[in-house]
C-alpha distance (Angstrom), angle and dihedral (degrees) to the residues before:
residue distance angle dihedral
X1 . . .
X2 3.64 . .
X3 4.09 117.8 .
X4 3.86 92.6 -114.4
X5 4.14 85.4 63.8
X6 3.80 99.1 53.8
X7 3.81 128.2 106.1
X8 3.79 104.5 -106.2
X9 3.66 123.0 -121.5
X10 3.57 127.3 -132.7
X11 4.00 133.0 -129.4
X12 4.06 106.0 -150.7
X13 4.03 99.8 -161.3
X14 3.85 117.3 -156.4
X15 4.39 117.0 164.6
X16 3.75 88.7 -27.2
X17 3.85 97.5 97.0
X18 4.19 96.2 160.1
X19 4.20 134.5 93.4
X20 3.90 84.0 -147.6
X21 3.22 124.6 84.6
X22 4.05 93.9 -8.9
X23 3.75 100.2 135.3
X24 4.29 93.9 -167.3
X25 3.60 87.0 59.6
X26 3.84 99.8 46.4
X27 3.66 87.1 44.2
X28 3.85 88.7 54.1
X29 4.08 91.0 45.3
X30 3.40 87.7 56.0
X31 3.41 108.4 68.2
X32 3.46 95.6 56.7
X33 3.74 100.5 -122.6
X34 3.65 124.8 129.9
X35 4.14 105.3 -89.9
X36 3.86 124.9 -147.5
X37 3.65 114.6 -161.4
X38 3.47 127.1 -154.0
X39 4.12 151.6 163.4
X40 3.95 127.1 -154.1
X41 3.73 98.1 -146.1
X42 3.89 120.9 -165.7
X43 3.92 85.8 23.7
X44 3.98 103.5 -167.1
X45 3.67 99.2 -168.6
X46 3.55 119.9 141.3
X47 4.02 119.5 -79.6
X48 3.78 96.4 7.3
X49 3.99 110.9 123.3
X50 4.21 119.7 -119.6
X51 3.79 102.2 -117.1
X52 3.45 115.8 -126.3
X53 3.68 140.1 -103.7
X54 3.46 99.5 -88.3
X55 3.36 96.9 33.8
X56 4.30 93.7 63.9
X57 3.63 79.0 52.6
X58 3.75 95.7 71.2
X59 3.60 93.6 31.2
X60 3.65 85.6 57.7
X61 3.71 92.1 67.2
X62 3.89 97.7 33.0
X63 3.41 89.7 66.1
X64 3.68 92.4 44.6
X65 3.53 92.6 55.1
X66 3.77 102.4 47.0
X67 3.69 90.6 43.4
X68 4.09 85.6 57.0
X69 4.35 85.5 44.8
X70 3.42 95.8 43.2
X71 4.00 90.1 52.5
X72 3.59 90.8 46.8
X73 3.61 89.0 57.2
X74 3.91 90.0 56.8
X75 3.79 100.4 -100.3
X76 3.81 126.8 80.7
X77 4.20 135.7 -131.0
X78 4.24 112.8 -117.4
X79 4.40 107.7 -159.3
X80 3.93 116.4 -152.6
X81 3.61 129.1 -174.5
X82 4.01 125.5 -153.3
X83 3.82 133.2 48.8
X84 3.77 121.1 -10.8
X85 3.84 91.4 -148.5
X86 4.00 86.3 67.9
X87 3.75 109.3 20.6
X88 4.07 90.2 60.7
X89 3.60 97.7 49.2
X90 3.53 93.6 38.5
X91 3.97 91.3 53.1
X92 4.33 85.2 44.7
X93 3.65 87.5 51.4
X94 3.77 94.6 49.0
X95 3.65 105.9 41.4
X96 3.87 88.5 40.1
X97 3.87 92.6 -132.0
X98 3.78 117.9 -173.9
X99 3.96 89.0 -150.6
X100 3.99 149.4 14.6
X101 3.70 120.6 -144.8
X102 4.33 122.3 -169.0
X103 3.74 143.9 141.8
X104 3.38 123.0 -103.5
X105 3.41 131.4 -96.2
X106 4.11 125.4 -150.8
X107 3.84 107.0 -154.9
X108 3.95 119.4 106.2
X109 3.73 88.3 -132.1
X110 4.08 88.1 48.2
X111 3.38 91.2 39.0
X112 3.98 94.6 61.1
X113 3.18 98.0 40.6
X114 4.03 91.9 61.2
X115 3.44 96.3 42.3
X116 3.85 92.7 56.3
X117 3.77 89.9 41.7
X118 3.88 88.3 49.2
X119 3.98 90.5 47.7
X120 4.07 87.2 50.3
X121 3.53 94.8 50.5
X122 4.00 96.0 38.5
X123 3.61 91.5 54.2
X124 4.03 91.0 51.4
X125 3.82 90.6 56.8
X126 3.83 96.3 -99.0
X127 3.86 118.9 128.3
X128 3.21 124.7 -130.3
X129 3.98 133.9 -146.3
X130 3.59 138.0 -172.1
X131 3.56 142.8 176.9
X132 3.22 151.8 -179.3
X133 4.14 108.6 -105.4
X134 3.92 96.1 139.8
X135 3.93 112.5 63.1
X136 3.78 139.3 26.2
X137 3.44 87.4 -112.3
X138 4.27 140.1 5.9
X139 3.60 110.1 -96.2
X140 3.77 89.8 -113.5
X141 3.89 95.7 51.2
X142 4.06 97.8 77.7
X143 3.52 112.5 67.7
X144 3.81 149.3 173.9
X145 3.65 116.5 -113.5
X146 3.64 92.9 -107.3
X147 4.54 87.9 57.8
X148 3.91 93.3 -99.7
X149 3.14 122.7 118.0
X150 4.12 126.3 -114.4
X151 3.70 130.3 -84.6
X152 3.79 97.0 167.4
X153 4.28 112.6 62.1
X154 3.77 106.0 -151.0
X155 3.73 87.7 69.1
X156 3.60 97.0 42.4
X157 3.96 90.5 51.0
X158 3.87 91.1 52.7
X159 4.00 92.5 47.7
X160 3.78 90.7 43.1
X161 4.09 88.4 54.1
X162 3.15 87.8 48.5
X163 4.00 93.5 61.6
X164 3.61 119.6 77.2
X165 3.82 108.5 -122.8
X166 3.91 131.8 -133.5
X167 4.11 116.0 -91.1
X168 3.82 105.5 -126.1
X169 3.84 111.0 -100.2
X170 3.79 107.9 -123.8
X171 3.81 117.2 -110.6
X172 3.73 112.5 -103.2
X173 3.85 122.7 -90.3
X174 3.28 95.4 -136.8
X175 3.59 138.6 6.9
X176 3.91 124.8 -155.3
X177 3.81 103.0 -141.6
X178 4.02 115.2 -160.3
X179 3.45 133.0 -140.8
X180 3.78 113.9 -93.7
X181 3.84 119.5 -130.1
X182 3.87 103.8 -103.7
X183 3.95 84.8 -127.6
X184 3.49 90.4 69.7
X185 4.21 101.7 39.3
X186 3.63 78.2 66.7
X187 3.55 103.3 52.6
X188 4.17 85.7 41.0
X189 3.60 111.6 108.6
X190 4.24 124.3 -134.7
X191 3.86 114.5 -118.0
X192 4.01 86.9 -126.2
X193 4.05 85.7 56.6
X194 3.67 100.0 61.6
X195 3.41 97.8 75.7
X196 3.75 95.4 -135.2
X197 3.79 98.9 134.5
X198 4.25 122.2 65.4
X199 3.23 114.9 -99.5
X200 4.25 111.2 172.9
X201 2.55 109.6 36.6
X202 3.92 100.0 20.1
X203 3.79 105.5 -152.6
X204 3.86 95.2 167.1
X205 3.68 98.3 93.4
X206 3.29 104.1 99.2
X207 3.65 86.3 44.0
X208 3.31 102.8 48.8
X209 4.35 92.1 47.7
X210 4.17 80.2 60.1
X211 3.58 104.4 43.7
X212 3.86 143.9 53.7
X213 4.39 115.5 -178.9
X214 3.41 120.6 -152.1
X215 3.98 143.3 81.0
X216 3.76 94.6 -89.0
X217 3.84 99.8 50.4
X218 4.21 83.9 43.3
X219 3.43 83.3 57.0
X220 3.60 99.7 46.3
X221 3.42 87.8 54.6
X222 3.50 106.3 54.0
X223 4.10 94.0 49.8
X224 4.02 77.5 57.1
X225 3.07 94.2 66.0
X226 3.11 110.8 34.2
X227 3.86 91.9 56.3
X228 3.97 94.0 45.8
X229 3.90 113.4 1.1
X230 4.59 106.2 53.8
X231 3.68 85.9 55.0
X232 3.85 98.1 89.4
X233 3.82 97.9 6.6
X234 3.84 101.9 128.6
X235 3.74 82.6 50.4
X236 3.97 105.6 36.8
X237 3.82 93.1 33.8
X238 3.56 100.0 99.1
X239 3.65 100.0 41.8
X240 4.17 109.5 104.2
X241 4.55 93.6 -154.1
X242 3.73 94.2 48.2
X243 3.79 135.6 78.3
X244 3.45 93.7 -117.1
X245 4.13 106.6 129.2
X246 3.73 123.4 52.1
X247 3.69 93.4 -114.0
X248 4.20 94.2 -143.6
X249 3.90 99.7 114.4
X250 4.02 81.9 115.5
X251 3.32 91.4 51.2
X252 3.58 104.8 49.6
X253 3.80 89.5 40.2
X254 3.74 90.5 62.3
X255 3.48 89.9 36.3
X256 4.13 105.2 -117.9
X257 3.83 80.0 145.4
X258 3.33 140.2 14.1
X259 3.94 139.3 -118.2
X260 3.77 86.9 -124.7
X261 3.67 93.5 61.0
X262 3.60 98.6 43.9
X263 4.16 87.0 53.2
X264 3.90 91.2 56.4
X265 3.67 98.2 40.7
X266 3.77 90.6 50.0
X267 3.80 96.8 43.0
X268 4.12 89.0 51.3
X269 3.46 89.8 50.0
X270 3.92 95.2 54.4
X271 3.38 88.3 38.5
X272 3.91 88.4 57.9
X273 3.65 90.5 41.9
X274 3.83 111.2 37.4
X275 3.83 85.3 -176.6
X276 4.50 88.2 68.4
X277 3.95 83.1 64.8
X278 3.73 105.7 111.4
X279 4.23 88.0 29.5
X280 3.66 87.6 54.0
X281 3.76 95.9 46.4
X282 3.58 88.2 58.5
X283 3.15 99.8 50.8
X284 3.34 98.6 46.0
X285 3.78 91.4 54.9
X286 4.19 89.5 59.1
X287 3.84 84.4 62.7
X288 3.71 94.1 52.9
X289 3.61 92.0 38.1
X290 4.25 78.2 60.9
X291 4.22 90.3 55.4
X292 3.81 87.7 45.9
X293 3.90 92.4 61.5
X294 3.89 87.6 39.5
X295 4.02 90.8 56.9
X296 4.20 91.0 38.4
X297 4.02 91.7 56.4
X298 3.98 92.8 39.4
X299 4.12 88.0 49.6
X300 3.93 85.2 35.8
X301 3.26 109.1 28.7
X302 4.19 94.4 172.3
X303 3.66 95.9 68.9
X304 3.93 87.7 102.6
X305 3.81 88.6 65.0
X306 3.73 109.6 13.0
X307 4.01 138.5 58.8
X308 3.53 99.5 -116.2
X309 3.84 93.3 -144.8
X310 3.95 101.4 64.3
X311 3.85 93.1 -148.4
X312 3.77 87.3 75.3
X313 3.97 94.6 61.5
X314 3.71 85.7 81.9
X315 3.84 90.5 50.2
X316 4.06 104.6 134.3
X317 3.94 99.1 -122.3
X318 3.57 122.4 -170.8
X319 3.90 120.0 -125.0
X320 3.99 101.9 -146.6
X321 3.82 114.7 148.6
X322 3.62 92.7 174.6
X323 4.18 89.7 55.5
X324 3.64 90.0 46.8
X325 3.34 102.8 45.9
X326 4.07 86.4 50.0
X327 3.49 79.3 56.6
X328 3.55 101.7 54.7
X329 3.73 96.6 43.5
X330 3.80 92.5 47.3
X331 3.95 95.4 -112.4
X332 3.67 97.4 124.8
X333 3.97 97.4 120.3
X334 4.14 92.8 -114.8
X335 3.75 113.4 102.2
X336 4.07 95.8 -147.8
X337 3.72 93.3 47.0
X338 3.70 93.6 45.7
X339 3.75 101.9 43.6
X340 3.65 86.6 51.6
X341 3.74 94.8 56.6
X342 4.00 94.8 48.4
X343 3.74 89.0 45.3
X344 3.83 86.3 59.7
X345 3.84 94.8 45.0
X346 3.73 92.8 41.3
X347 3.53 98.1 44.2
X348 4.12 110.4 19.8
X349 3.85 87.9 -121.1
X350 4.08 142.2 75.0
X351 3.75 139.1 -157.0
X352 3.61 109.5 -96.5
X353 3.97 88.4 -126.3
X354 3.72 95.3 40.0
X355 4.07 81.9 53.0
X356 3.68 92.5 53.5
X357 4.16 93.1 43.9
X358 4.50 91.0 43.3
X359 4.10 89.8 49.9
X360 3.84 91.8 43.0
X361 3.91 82.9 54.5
X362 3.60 97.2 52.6
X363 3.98 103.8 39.2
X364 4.00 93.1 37.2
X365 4.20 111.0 25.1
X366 3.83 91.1 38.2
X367 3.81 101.8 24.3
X368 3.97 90.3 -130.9
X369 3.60 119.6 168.8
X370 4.23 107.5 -101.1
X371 3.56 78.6 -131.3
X372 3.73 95.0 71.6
X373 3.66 93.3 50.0
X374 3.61 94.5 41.0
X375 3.56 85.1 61.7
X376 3.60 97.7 53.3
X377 3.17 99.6 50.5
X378 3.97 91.4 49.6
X379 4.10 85.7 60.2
X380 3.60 100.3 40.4
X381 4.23 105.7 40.4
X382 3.28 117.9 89.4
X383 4.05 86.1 -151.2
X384 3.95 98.4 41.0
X385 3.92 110.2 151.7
X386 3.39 129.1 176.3
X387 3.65 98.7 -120.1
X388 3.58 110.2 39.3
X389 3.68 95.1 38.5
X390 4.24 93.0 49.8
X391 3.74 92.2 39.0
X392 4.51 87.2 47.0
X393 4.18 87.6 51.2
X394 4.09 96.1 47.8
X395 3.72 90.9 41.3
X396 3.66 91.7 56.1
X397 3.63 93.5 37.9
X398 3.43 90.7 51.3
X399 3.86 99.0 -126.1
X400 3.80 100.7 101.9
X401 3.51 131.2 82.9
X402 3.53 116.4 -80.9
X403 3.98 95.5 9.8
X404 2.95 137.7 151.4
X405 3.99 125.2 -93.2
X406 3.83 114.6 -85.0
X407 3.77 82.4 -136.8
X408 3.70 93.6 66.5
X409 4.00 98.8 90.4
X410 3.87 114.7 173.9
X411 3.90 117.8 -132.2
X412 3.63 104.0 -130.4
X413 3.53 93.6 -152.7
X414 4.34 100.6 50.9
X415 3.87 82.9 39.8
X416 3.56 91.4 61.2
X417 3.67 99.2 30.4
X418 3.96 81.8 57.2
X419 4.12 101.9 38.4
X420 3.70 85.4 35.4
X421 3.35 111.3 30.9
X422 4.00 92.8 155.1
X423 4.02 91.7 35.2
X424 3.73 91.2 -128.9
X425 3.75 95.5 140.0
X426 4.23 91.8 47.6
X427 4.30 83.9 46.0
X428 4.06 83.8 56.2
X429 3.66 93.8 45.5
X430 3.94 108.0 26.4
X431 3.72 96.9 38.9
X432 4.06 87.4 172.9
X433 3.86 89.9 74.2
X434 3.79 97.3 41.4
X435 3.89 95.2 104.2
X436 4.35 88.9 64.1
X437 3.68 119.7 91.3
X438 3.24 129.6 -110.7
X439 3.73 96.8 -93.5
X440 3.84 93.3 55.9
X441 3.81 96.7 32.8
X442 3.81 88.3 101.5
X443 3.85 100.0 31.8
X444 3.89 113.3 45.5
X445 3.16 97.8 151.6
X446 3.70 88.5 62.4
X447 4.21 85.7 51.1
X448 4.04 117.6 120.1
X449 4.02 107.1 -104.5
X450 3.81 83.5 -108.4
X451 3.66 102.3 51.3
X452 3.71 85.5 52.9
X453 3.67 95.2 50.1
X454 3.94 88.3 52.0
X455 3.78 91.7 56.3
X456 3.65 96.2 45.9
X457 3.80 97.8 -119.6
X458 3.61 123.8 140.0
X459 3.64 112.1 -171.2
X460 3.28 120.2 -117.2
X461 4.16 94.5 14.1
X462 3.60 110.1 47.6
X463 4.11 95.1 28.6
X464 3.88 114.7 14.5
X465 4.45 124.6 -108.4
X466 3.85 105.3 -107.9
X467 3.91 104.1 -78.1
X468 3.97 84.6 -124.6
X469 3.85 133.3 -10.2
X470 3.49 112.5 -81.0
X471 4.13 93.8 -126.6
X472 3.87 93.7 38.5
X473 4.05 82.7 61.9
X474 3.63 93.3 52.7
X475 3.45 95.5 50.0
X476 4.06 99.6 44.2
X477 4.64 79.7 44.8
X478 3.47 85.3 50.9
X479 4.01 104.1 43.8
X480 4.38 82.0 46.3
X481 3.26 96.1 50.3
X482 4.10 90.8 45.0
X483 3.93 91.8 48.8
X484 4.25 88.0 55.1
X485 4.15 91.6 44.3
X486 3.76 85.5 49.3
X487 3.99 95.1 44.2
X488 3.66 84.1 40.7
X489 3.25 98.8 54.9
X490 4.29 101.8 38.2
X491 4.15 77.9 56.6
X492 4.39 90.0 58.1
């Protein structure tokens, strides 16, 4: 039988927008059939989660950009909107395809949904392959030595360096795209129809100025820093004005490159330059830290919605829409906190350390629900995943596994007067206070009358009071959190 008479197979692509390393894909290239590629965009099946605004944004140009690859490559990507359950059979049934290759996904919701799709399609006579193309390894690889998996990360990080990990498979050479059945070019939907970018009003500027999707630009990225940015990144990590993280959480959360390639790259590197040891280490450890949320929300798949230690569903939040909307909109009357929050609407992204310092604000100076936040963040990030960004809220909350202590409460001001010390990132971000010096960058209201007056800033009009005194916070966190250990603890 000659390759121009086989059934075609079909490449179902879901957060893994890259040819390299994209093990479904080679797979499918590899058996010498004609491939059809394809998305289902705006997927409504039950238990999967909307993704937010900023989030389409990106997803908007991924798709974009491996459409343009995939073409390149000789084949061509088909979008569908609706229900996975029928849009995949219905585009197996059409295009007569003798098999189905994709990644894996690690969500109970996602997780359903495949497996019932798989079932469908198995029963019909149409194979079904998957792989893993999204973590170093599958959440139910790294285990304990009593089988289960881990709830505490130090030991997970020393078992997972222990493990060798996967080489990246190379992206195919060439891919022999099929014809699609004309039934289903029709039914295909264009990337400019799915209403994933803002229209009116158009809030992606600031976004789109920061940002460029795709495999290339991922790419791009990465040899940046490796050349220039891991030297010093233990050390320069947690500073918001330098070029001290890699700045591809988007990227690997809609898969334009893969954890696998970033381990290699780094470990050659380090291994080129013995003196990148300790920076690579660290690093390194940020991308487990990434599998380690991936295996807590597959093992515990309510962290999304629900304080994984019970004790805190009796936590005494406060209801304050004005607070959190000051929050939000980065009036809360501390520089750190604020610039942080208009970075992230400006730009779709925050600081890892200025993330850390604005949650610790919400849950703990304004006793918000993590929930609330949580949310935010999944509308307004331009790298929001469900994992890292439910595990991030409980652990600073202090109601996940392996958080940290509720009694830990970040001073806004010694945080930024450490992270910040010259208050360049609250100058880019809270231009109203960029006339004060350094030493009252992060304190106005502590500035002279004068020095105020020679910055232009009138307290409480042109730059916002604190919403709440940093030490009467503490002590109303502290007194909640006390009143739940103590109910906690009459109840064991």
């Amino acid at each position: 039988m000659s390759t121009d008479s086989r059934p075609p197979v079909l490449v179902w692509f879901r957060d893994d927008h890259r040819l390299g390393d994209n093990p479904a894909l080679a797979a499918a290239a590899a058996t010498g059939s004609k491939v059809l590629c394809f998305a289902v965009v705006n997927d409504d099946s039950e238990g999967l989660r909307p993704l937010g605004g900023a989030a389409r944004w990106w997803l908007h140009g991924s798709l974009r950009a491996l459409g343009e690859a995939l073409e390149q490559a000789g084949s061509r990507l088909l979008l569908f909107e609706g229900s996975a359950h029928s849009v995949v059979e219905k585009i197996a049934v059409e295009t007569g395809a003798s098999a189905i290759f994709w990644n894996r996904r690690y969500g109970s919701a996602e997780i359903a949904l495949d497996s019932a799709i798989k079932k469908r399609l198995t029963d019909r006579g149409t194979r079904v392959h998957s792989f893993n193309g999204r973590l170093l390894h599958e959440p139910w690889e790294v285990t304990n030595q009593a089988g289960t998996p881990f709830q505490v990360f130090t030991p997970y990080l020393r078992t997972v360096r222990a493990r060798p990990i996967a080489i990246p498979v190379a992206p195919p050479k060439r891919i022999e795209g099929g014809a699609w059945p004309s039934s289903l070019l029709r039914a295909a939907t264009r990337l400019e129809e799915l209403g994933l970018e803002p229209s009116s009003p158009d809030w992606a500027g600031g976004i789109r100025a920061q940002w460029q999707p795709g495999e290339q630009a991922a790419r791009a990225s990465f040899e940046r820093f490796l050349e220039g940015g891991l030297k010093g990144y233990a050390a320069n990590r947690d500073r918001p004005t330098l070029p001290g993280t890699s700045r591809l959480s988007p990227h690997l959360r809609f898969g334009e490159l893969s954890p696998r390639q970033i381990w290699h790259a780094v470990t050659a590197q380090a291994a080129h330059e013995p003196a990148l040891a300790h920076d690579a280490e660290k690093y390194l450890s940020e991308i487990v830290w990434r599998d380690f949320s991936h295996q807590l929300l597959h093992f515990h798949p309510h962290l999304p919605e629900r304080s994984h230690s019970s004790r805190f569903d009796g936590f005494p939040w406060i209801e304050d829409p004005k607070a959190l909307e000051a929050w939000q909109r980065g009036r809360t009357g501390y520089p750190i906190v604020d610039a942080g929050m208009r970075q992230l609407w400006r730009t779709g992204w925050m600081h890892n350390r200025v993330r850390m310092i604005t949650a610790s604000f919400l849950v703990k100076h304004l006793l918000t629900d993590w929930r609330r936040g949580e949310a935010w963040f999944w509308d307004t990030l331009v790298d929001a995943d469900a994992a890292n960004n439910a595990f991030s809220w409980q652990w600073i909350a202090g109601s996940g596994p392996d958080s940290a202590p509720f009694h830990r409460i970040f001073n806004p001001v010694t945080q930024g007067e450490k992270f910040d010390p010259d208050g360049d990132y609250v100058r880019a971000f809270v231009p109203e206070l960029a006339e004060l010096p350094p030493a009252l960058i992060h304190r106005p209201w502590d500035a002279p009358s004068d020095a105020l007056q020679r910055a232009g800033i009138k307290l409480g009009e042109s730059y916002p009071a604190p919403v709440i005194p940093h030490g009467t916070a503490r002590e109303r966190a502290l007194q909640a959190f006390r009143g739940l250990r103590a109910a906690s603890d009459a109840l064991s």
